[in-house]
C-alpha positions in Angstrom: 68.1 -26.9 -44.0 72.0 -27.6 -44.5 74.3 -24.9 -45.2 77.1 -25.4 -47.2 80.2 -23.3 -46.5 83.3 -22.1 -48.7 86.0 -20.9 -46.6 88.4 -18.9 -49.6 92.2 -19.0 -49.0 95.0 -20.7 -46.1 97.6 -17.5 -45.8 98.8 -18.8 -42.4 96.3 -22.2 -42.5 93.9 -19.7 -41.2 91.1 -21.4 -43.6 92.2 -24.6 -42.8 91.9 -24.6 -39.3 88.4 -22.6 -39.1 87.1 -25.1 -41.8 88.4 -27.9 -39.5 86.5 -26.1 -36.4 83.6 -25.8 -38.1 83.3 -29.3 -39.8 83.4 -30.8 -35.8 80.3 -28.9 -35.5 78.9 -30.7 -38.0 79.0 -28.0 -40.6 79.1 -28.8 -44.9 82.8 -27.1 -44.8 85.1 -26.7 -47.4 88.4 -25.5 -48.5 88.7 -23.9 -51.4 92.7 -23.1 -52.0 94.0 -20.0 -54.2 95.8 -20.5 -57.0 99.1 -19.0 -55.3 99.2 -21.0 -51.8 102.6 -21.2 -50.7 103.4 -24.6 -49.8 103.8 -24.2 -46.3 100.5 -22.8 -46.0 98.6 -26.1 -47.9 96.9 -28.0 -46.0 99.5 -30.7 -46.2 101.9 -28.5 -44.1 99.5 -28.6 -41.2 97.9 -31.9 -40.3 99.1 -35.9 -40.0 96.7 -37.4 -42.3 95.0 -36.8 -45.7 91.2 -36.6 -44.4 91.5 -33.2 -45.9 91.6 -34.2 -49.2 87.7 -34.9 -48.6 86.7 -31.3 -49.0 89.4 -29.1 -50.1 90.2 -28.2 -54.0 92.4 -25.8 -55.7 91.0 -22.3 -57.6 92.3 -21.2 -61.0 92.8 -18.1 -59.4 93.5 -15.7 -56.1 96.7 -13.6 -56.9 95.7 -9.5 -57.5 98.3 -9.6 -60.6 96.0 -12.3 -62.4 92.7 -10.0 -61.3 91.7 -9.4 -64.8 92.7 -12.7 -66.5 89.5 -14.2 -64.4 86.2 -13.9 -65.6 83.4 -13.2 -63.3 81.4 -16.2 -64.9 84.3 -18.6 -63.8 84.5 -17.2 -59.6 80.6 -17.5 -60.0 81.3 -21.0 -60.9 83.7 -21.8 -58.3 81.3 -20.6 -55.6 78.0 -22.0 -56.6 76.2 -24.1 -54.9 77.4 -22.6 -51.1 75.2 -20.8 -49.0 78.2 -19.3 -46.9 81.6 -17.4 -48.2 83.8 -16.7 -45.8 87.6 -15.7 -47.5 90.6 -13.7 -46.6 93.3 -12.5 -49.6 91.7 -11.1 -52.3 88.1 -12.9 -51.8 86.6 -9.4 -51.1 87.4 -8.5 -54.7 86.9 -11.0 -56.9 83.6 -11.9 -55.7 83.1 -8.1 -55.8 83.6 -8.9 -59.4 81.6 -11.6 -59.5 78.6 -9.8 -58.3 78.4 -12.1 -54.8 78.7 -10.6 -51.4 81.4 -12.2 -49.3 79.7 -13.1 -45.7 82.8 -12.9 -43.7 86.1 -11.2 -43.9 88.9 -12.1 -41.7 92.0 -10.7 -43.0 95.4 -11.9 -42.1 97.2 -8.6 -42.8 98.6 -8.0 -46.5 95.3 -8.1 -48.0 94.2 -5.5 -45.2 97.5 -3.9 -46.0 98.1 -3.6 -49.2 96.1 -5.3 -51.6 93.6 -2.0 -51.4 96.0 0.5 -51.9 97.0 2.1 -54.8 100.9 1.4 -55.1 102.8 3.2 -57.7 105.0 1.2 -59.9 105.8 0.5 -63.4 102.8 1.3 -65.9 102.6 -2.3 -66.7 101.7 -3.6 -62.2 99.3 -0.3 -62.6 97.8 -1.6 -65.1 97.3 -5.4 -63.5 96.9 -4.0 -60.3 94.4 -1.4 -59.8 91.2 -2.7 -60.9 92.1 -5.3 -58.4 92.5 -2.7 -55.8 88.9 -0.9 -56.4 87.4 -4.3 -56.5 89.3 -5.3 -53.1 88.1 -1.7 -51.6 84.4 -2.1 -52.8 84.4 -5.8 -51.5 85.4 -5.1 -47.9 82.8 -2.5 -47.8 80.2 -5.1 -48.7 81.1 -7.8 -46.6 78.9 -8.7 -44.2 81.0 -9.3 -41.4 84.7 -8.1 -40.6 86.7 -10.3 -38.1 90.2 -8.8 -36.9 90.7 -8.2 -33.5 91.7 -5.2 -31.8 95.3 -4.2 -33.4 97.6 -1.0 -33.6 96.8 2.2 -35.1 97.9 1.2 -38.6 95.5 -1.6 -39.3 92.7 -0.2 -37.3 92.8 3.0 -39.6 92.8 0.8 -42.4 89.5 -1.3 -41.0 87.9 2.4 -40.7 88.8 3.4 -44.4 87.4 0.2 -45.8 84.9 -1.7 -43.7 82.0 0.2 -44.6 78.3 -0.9 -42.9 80.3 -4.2 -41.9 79.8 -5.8 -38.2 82.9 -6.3 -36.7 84.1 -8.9 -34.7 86.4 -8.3 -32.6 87.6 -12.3 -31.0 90.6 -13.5 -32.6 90.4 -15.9 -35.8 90.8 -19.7 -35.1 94.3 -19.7 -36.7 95.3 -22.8 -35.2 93.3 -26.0 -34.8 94.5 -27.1 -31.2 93.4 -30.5 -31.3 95.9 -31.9 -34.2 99.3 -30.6 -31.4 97.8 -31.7 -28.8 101.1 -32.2 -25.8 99.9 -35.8 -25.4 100.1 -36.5 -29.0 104.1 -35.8 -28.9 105.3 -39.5 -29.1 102.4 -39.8 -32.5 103.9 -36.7 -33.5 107.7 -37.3 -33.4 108.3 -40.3 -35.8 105.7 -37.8 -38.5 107.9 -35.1 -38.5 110.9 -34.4 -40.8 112.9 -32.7 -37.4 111.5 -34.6 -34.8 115.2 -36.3 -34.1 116.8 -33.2 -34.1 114.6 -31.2 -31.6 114.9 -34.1 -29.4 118.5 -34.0 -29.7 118.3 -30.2 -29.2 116.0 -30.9 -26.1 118.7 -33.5 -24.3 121.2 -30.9 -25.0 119.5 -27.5 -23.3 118.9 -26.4 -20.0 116.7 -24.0 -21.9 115.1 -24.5 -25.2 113.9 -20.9 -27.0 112.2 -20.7 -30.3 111.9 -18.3 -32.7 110.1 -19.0 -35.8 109.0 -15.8 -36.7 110.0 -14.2 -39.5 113.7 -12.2 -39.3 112.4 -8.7 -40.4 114.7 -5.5 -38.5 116.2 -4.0 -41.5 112.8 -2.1 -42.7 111.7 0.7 -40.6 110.6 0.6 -37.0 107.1 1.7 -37.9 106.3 -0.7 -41.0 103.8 -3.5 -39.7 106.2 -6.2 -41.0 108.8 -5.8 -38.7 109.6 -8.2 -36.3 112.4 -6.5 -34.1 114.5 -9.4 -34.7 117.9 -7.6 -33.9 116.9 -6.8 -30.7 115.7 -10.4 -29.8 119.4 -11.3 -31.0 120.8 -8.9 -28.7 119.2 -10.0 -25.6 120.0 -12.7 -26.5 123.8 -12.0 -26.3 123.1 -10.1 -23.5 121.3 -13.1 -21.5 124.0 -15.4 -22.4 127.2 -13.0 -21.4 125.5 -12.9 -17.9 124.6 -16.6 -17.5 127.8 -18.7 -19.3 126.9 -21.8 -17.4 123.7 -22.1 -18.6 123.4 -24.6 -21.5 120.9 -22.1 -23.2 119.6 -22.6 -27.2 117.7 -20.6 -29.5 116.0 -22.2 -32.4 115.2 -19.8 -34.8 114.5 -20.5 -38.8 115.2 -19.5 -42.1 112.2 -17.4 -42.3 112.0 -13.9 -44.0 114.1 -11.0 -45.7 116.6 -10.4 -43.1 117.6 -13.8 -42.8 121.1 -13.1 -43.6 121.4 -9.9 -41.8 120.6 -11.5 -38.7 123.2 -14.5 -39.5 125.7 -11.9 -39.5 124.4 -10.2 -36.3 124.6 -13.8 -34.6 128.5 -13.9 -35.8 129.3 -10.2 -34.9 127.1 -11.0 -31.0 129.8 -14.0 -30.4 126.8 -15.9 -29.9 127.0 -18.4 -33.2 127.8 -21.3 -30.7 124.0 -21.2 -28.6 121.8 -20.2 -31.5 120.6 -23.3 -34.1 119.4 -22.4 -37.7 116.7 -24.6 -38.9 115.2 -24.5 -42.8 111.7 -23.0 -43.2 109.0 -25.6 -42.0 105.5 -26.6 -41.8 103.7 -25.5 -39.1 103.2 -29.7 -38.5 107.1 -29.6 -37.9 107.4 -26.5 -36.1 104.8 -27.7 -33.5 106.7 -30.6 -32.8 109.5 -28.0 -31.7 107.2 -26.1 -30.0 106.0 -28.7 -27.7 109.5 -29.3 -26.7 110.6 -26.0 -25.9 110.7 -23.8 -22.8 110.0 -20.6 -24.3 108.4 -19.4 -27.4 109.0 -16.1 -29.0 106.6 -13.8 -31.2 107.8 -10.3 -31.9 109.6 -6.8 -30.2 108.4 -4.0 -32.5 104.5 -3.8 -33.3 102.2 -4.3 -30.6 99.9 -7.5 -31.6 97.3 -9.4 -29.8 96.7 -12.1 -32.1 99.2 -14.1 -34.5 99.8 -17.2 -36.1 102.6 -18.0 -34.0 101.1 -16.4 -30.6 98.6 -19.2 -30.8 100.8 -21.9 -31.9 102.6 -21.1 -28.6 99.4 -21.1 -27.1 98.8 -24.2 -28.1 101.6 -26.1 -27.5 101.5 -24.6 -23.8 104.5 -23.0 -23.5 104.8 -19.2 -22.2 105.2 -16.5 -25.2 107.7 -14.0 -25.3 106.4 -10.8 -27.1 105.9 -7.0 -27.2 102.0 -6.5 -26.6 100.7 -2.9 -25.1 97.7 -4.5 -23.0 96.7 -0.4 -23.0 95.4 -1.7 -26.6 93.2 -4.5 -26.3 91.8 -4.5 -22.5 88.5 -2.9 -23.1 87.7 -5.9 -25.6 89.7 -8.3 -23.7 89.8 -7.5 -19.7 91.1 -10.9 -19.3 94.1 -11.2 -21.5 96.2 -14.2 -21.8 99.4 -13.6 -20.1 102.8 -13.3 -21.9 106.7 -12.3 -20.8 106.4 -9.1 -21.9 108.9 -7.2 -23.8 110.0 -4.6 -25.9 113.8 -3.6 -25.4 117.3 -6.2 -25.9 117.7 -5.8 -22.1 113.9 -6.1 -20.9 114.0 -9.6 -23.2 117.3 -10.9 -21.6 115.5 -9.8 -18.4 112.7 -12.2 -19.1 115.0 -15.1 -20.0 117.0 -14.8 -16.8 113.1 -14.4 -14.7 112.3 -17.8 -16.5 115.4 -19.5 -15.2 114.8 -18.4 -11.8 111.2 -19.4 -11.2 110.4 -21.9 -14.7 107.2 -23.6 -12.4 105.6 -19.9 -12.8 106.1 -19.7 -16.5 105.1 -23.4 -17.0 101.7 -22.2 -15.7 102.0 -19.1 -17.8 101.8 -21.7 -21.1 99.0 -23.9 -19.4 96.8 -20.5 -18.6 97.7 -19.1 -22.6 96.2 -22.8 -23.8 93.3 -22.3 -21.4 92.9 -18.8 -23.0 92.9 -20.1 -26.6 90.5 -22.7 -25.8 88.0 -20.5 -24.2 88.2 -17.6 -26.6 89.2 -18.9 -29.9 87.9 -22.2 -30.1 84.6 -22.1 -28.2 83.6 -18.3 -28.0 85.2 -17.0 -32.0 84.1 -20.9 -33.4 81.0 -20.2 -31.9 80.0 -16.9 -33.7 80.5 -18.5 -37.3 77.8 -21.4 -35.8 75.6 -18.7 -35.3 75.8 -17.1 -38.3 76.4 -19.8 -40.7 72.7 -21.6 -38.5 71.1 -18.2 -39.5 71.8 -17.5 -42.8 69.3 -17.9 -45.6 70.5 -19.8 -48.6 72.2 -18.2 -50.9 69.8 -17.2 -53.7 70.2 -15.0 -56.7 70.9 -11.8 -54.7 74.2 -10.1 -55.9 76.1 -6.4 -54.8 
C-alpha cells in the first residue's frame, strides 16, 4: 500500500532536501512549509527549477508565539490524509496539540534548544510561550524516532531530558541534496545565479579562494552553542596573510549573523580589509556556486560539531572543510569520520592555510573523500533508514497520544 509522507518545516532546507531524497525513491513526499520560513530557507533558495511547486504548500502556522492562536482541528486538518510525519521546529508540539504522534524528529538546533525551555520574559512572551513549551517537551517525548547525530554535551543533555522512549538515530540528517550542486553542473549553474560573475571574477583573481558563510557570532559567550569563533578565524587570517604577502589570498565571507559589524571592524583594526570580500546574505543555490569554486571552505572554531548545514555543503561541493571538531566525540558512532583541517586556535587555522598552500593535491583529495563520505553516509545509509521506516509503517489510522 502507498504511504504518503509530510515532512513539517525547511530551517536550513533540511525538509527540502530529505523530501527530495525520499521522492527519488519513489516515495508520496511532501513539503509542507511553516508559516514563518525565512526566505532563504524556501525552497526557492535551494534548487534551479520550480518542480517543487508539485508537492510543497504553506501552513497557517509553525511559530511558538502563535501556539495558541491555532486550533488543534485546523493542524489535524493540515496533516490528514498522510501516513508519515516527519517535522523539525515546533512540529513536536503542535501535533502534541493536535493529538497525533509525530514519527520522526530531526531537530536542527533551536527547537532542541530552546523552544522547550521555559525562558523568562515579560508576562505577556510567558503567556504566549509556555503552553507552547509543555506541548514542545510532551511532543519530543512521543515521537517515535529522534534523529541528531552525536553532538557536544549541551545538546546531548538536552536529547536525555526530552527524548523519552524515542529511538535514536544517530547518522546525520540529509541537509543537503547533492545532486542539484553537482561540480559538473558549474557551467548550468553559473548563468542561474545572482553572483556567479563575481565569484568567477574572484576566482581569476586568487591564488586561494576561502569561504566563510557561516554565521559571524564571537561576541556571545564561548560556551553558548551559537557561537561561531568568528574572531579567531579573522585572526588567523591576519596572521596567515602577515606571513605569506605574496600570496594573492581571498576570504569570502557574508553578511550572515549578529556580529556582522563587529567583525567588519575586526577586519579594519587586523589591516586585512584589502584580502577579505563581503558578500550580502544568499541562497544556499548562490552560495554553492561559490563553493564549487573555492579552495577552502570554512565551518566553525568554538563548539565541536559533526554535522552542519554548511559542513555538508562543503562536502558537497568537494572542497576540504576547515573546522573545530573533537573526533574524541563522535568516533564510537563514526570510526570512519570524514576528514577535515582541523582547528581550534587563530594560529592552528593560519597553520592550516599555510599546510594547504604547501601541498593543495592532498587537500584536493581531502574534499573528494568528504563528498565520498556524504554520499555513503547521508545519502545512501541516513536516506535509507527513513525507506525502512516509512515501507513499514502502518497507515495512519485514528490512533492519537
Amino acid at each position: 500500500m502507498t504511504r504518503r509522507v509530510a515532512v513539517i518545516g525547511n530551517n536550513n532546507n533540511c525538509g527540502f532536501a530529505l523530501t527530495r531524497y525520499l521522492r527519488d525513491r519513489g516515495l508520496d513526499t511532501h513539503l509542507l512549509l511553516y508559516e514563518h520560513e525565512q526566505d532563504h530557507f524556501l525552497p526557492s533558495s535551494d534548487t534551479y527549477d520550480l518542480d517543487y511547486m508539485r508537492y510543497t504548500r504553506k501552513l497557517s502556522w509553525g511559530a511558538q508565539t502563535r501556539f495558541l492562536k491555532v486550533s488543534a482541528a485546523q493542524v489535524r486538518r493540515d496533516v490528514d490524509g498522510y501516513d508519515v510525519l516527519i517535522g523539525c521546529g515546533m512540529a513536536p508540539g503542535m501535533l502534541w496539540k493536535a493529538g497525533i504522534p509525530l514519527d520522526i524528529f530531526a531537530p536542527y538546533g533551536w527547537d532542541l534548544w530552546e523552544y522547550p525551555r521555559f525562558r523568562f520574559h515579560s508576562p505577556t512572551w510567558v503567556a504566549k510561550t509556555w503552553p507552547a513549551v509543555v506541548a514542545q517537551r510532551r511532543g519530543i517525548g512521543h515521537a517515535a524516532v529522534f534523529h541528531m547525530t552525536p553532538t557536544n554535551a549541551l545538546y546531548e543533555q538536552q536529547w536525555k531530558r526530552f527524548a523519552g522512549n524515542s529511538e535514536r538515530w544517530t547518522e546525520g540528517s540529509p541537509l543537503v541534496y547533492a545532486p542539484a550542486y553537482a561540480a559538473n553542473r558549474l557551467e548550468q549553474m553559473l548563468p542561474r545565479t545572482h553572483w556567479g560573475e563575481e565569484f568567477k571574477r574572484i576566482r581569476a583573481g586568487a591564488d586561494l579562494m576561502v569561504v566563510s558563510h557561516a554565521r559571524h557570532v564571537w561576541k556571545v559567550p564561548d560556551t553558548a552553542p551559537a557561537a561561531k569563533g568568528t574572531r579567531k578565524l579573522l585572526e588567523g587570517w591576519a596572521q596567515f596573510r602577515k606571513s605569506h604577502p605574496g600570496v594573492r589570498a581571498r576570504l569570502v565571507t557574508v553578511e550572515y549573523g549578529d556580529d556582522v559589524d563587529a567583525s567588519k571592524k575586526l577586519v579594519a583594526e587586523l589591516g586585512i580589509a584589502d584580502s577579505v570580500i563581503w558578500m550580502p546574505k544568499m541562497y544556499r543555490k548562490d552560495i554553492m556556486v561559490g563553493l564549487l569554486l573555492a579552495d577552502i571552505v570554512c565551518g566553525e572554531f568554538q563548539n565541536s560539531w559533526m554535522a552542519a548545514g554548511v559542513f555538508y555543503e562543503a562536502m558537497v561541493a568537494a572542497k576540504p572543510l576547515l573546522s573545530y571538531r573533537d573526533d574524541a566525540l563522535y568516533q564510537a558512532e563514526f570510526p570512519d569520520l570524514y576528514p577535515i583541517m582541523n582547528a581550534f586556535s587563530a594560529a592552528q587555522i593560519a597553520g592550516q592555510f599555510s599546510a594547504y598552500l604547501a601541498d593543495p593535491t592532498r587537500y584536493v583529495a581531502m574534499g573528494k573523500q568528504g563528498l565520498d563520505w556524504y554520499e555513503r553516509v547521508i545519502a545512501k545509509a541516513a536516506v535509507d533508514k527513513y525507506v525502512n521506516y516509512i515501507s513499514n509503517r502502518q497507515v495512519r489510522g485514528a490512533s492519537s497520544v
